[in-house]
C-alpha positions as CSV (number, residue, x, y, z in Angstrom):
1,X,0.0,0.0,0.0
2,X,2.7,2.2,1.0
3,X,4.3,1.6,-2.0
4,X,1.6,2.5,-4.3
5,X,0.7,5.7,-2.5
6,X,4.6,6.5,-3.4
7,X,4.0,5.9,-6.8
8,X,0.9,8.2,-7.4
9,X,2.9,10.8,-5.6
10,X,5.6,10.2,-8.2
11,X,3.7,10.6,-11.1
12,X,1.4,13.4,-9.8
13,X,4.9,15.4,-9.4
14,X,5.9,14.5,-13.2
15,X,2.5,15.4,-14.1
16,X,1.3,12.2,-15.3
17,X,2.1,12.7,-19.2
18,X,5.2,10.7,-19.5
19,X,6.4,12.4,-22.7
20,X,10.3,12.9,-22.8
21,X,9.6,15.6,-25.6
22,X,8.2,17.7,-23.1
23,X,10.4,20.9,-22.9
24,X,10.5,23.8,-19.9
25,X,8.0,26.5,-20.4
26,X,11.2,29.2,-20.5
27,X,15.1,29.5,-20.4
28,X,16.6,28.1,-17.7
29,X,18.1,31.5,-16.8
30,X,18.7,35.2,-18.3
31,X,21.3,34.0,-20.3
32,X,20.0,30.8,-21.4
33,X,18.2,29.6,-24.8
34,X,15.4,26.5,-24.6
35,X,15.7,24.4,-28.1
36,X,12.6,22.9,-28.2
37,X,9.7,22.7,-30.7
38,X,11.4,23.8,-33.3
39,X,12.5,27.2,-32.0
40,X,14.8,28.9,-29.6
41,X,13.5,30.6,-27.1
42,X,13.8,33.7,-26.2
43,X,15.1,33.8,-30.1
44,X,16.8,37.2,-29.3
45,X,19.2,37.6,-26.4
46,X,21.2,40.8,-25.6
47,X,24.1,39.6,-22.8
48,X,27.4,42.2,-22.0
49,X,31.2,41.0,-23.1
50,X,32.2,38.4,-21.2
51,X,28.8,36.9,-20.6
52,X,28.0,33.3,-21.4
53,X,25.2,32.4,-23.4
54,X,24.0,28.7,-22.5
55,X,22.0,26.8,-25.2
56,X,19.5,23.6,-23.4
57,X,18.4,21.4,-26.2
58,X,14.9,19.4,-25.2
59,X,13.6,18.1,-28.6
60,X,15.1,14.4,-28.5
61,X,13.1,13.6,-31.5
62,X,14.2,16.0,-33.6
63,X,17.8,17.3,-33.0
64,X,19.0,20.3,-33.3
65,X,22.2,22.1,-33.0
66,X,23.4,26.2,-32.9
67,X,25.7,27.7,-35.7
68,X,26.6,31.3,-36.2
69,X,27.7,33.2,-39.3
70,X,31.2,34.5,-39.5
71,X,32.7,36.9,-36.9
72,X,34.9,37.3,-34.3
73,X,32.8,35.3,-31.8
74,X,32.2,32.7,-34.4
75,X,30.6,29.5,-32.8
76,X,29.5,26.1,-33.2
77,X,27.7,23.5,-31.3
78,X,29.0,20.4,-33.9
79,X,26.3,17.9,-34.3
80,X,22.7,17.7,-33.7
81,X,21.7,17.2,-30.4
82,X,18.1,16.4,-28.9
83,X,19.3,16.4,-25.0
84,X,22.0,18.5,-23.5
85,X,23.9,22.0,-23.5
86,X,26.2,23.7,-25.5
87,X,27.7,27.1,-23.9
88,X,29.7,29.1,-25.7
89,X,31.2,32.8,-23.9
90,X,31.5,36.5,-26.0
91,X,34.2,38.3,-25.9
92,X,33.7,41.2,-28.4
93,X,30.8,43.9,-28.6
94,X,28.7,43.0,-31.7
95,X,25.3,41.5,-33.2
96,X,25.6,37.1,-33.9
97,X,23.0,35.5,-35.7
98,X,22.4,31.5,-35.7
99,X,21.2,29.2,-36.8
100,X,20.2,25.3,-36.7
101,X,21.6,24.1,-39.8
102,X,19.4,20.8,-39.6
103,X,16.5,23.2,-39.7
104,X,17.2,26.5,-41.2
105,X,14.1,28.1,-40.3
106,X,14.7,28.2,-36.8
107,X,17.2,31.4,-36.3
108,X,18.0,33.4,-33.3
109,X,20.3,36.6,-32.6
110,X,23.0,37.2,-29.6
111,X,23.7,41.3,-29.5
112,X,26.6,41.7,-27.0
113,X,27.4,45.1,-25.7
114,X,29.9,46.8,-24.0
């Protein structure tokens, strides 16, 4: 019995869906991006030098990954990714675009100032 009433409690805290896809409402933090349903989000992000910007991929199945243009803050997450992070820090002032090259819709700017 005991054990049973542990198990409601469990699933009453994951909210009973189940479903891995299931991504956070928001970003984890003010300098965090959520990758999920096909979008980053927030897809705009304005951080200071020095700050780093922290990418938290929940779309397991559909992968994703982050890749900018060219620049001197040039980055790159490598491959596609349905679970994890990928952090990358901005030294120079300056506008960065991305994108998910599996998925070139989905596109997201970094402005870092001063």
């Amino acid at each position: 019995m005991i054990v049973l009433a542990a198990g409601v409690l469990v699933l009453g805290a994951c909210g009973g869906s189940g479903s891995p896809a299931a991504a956070p409402a928001g970003p984890a933090g003010p300098d965090h991006v959520t990758v999920a349903n096909f979008a980053y989000s927030p897809d705009a992000l304005t951080v200071h030098v020095g700050d780093t910007v922290t990418w938290d991929f929940h779309q397991p199945e559909a992968p994703h990954n982050v890749v900018s243009g060219s620049g001197a803050d040039e980055f790159n997450s490598g491959a596609p990714q349905g679970h994890g992070q990928f952090a990358h820090r901005f030294t120079q002032a300056g506008t960065y675009s991305y994108v998910c090259t599996v998925h070139p819709s989905m596109k997201g700017t970094v402005t870092v100032t001063p």
